[in-house]
N, C-alpha and C positions, 0 to 999 in steps of 0.2 A: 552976139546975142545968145547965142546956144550957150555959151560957156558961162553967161550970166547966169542963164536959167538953170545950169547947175551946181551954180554955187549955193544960190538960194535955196533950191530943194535941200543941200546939203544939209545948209543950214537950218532950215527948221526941221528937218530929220532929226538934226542934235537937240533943239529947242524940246520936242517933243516926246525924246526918250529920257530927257531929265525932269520932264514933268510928268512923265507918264503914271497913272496909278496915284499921281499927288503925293509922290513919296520926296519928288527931286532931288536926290541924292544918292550916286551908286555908292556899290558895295560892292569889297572886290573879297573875291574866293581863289582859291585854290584848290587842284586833284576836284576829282566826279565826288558828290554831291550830291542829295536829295532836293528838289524841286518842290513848294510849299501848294497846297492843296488849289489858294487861291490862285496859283498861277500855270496850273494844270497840273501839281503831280509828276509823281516818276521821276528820272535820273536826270541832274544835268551830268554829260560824259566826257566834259573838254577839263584835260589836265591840266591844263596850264595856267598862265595866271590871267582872269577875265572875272567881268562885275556883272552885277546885276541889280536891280531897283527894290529887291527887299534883305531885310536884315538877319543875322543868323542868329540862333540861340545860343545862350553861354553853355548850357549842358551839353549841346552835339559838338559844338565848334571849340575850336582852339587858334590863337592869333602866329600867323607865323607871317612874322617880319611883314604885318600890317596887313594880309589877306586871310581873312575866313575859311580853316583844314576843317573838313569834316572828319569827326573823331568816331561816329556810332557805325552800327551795322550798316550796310548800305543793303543788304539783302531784305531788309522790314520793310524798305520804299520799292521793292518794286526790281534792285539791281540782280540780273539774270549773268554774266559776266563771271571769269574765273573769281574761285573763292576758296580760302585759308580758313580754318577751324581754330580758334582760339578759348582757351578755357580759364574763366577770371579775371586779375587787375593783368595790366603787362604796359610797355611801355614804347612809344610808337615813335621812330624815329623818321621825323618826319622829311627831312633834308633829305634823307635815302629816299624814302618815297617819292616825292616830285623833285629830284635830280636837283638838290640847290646843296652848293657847296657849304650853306654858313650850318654848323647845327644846329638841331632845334629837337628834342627830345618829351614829347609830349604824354600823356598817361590818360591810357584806357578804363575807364572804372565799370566796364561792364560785368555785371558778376555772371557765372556761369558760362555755361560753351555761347558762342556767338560766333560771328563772323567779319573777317574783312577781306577786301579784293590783293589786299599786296601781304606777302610774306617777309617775314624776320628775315633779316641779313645776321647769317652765321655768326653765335656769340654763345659763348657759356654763360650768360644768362638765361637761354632761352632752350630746353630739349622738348623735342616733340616725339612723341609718346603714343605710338597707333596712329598717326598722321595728324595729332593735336598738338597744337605749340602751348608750352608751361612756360611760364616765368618763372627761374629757378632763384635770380639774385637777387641782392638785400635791397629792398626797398630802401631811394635815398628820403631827407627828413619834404621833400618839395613835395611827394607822392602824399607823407603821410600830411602833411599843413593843408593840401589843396582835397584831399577826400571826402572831407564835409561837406566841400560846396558841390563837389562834381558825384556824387553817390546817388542822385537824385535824378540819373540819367535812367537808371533802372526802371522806375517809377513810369515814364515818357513808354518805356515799351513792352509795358505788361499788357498794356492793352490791344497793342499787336497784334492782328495774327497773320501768321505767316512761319513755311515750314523754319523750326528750327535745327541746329546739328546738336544731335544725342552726342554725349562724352560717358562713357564707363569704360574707365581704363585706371588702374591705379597711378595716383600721380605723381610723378616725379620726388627722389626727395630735392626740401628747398621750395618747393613750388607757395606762392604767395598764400596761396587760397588756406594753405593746410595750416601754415607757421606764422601770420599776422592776426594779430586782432585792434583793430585803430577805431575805436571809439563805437564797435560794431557789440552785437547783443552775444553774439559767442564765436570761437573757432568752427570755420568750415573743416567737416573732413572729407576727406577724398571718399568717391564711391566706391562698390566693391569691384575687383578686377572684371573685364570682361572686352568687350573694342569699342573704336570707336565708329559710329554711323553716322555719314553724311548723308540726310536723303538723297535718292539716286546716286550715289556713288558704292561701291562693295571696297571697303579698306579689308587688307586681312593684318594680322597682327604684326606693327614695326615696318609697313607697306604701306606709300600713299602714292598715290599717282597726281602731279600737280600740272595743268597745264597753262603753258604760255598765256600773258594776257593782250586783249588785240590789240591793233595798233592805236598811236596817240589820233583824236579825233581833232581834225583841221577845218576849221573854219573859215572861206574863202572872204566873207561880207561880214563887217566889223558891227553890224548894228543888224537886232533881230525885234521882233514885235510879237508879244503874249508870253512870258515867263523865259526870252532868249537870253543871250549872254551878249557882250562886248568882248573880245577879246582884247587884251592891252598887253604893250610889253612888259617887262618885269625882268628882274635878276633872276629869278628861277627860271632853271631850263628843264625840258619834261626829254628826259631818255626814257628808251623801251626798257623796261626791269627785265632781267634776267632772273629766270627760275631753275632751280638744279632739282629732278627727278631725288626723289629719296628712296 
């Protein structure tokens, strides 16, 4: 009898996380994620691959191999968590990010300094400059075809607030910002020399100090209630990224 009675609770356990919110439909994510106002807010922080009952926008999100990457700053929602200084378009490799062997090469169209939690994997595309990563390589034709639709990410976070990271540093040559212009009103140019400042951090010039980020967050109970995740399996596997001191 016991074991009846917990099949059934199972069961409508599932019945009622697929109806919940009347959305009845997950949706699955991948890597930490902002959390939609209606469903409290703030960071979801499981990397790995797990769903949830609402859907993600085309401006933040990018499809990798059928789960929802968040592509924006994670620091506007709220994410406290090691953080990388990036300055303009770059291009986000996301298979390195959450440990999945197939690639998958997605593009950032945030203009200006921003931030994201994982760092560039060593490449002559990429020199960082007072502890700010430049995209130095040639934008391929998928950046410049898919820019009009995704430009409009910008828009989403002016209204923002939340501390941003200052870049004055001259920028690389090559760097996207200085030597593209795709359907935009003029050429960016670099600011005049000086460093770069992450609030609360002291860079001195051609010095950053990057630290470790924590461990992957493990979820014991596959079913949560108010804005939780499902965890589910998936071919992506989440290793701890290693960071190299620069």
């Amino acid at each position: 009898m016991r074991h009846v009675l917990v099949s059934i609770a199972l069961l409508l356990g599932a019945l009622s996380l697929a109806d919940a919110g009347g959305k009845g439909r997950q949706v699955r994510y991948v890597g930490i994620h902002p959390l939609p106002k209606g469903e409290g807010g703030g960071m979801c922080y499981i990397e790995g691959p797990h769903v949830h009952l609402f859907v993600a926008n085309k401006l933040e999100y990018r499809d990798h191999d059928g789960a929802n990457y968040f592509i924006g700053d994670p620091v506007a929602y709220g994410y406290d968590g090691p953080k990388h200084v990036y300055k303009g378009h770059h291009p986000v490799h996301v298979n390195v990010v959450v440990g999945d062997p197939v690639e998958d090469v997605e593009w950032c169209y945030l203009d200006g300094p921003h931030y994201h939690y994982f760092a560039e994997p060593e490449s002559p595309e990429f020199k960082v400059v007072g502890g700010a990563y430049f995209y130095v390589g040639a934008p391929p034709p998928v950046y410049v075809e898919a820019r009009p639709a995704y430009v409009g990410i910008n828009a989403m976070y002016r209204p923002i607030v939340y501390t941003r990271p200052v870049v004055e540093v001259v920028a690389p040559v090559g760097w996207i910002g200085a030597g593209v212009v795709v359907g935009g009103p003029g050429v960016v140019v670099a600011p005049p020399a000086a460093v770069v400042v992450a609030p609360g951090v002291h860079i001195h010039a051609g010095v950053g100090v990057v630290v470790p980020p924590p461990p992957s967050v493990h979820i014991g109970v596959g079913v949560s209630v108010g804005g939780g995740a499902v965890i589910v399996p998936g071919r992506v596997k989440v290793k701890q990224k290693k960071f190299k001191h620069r």
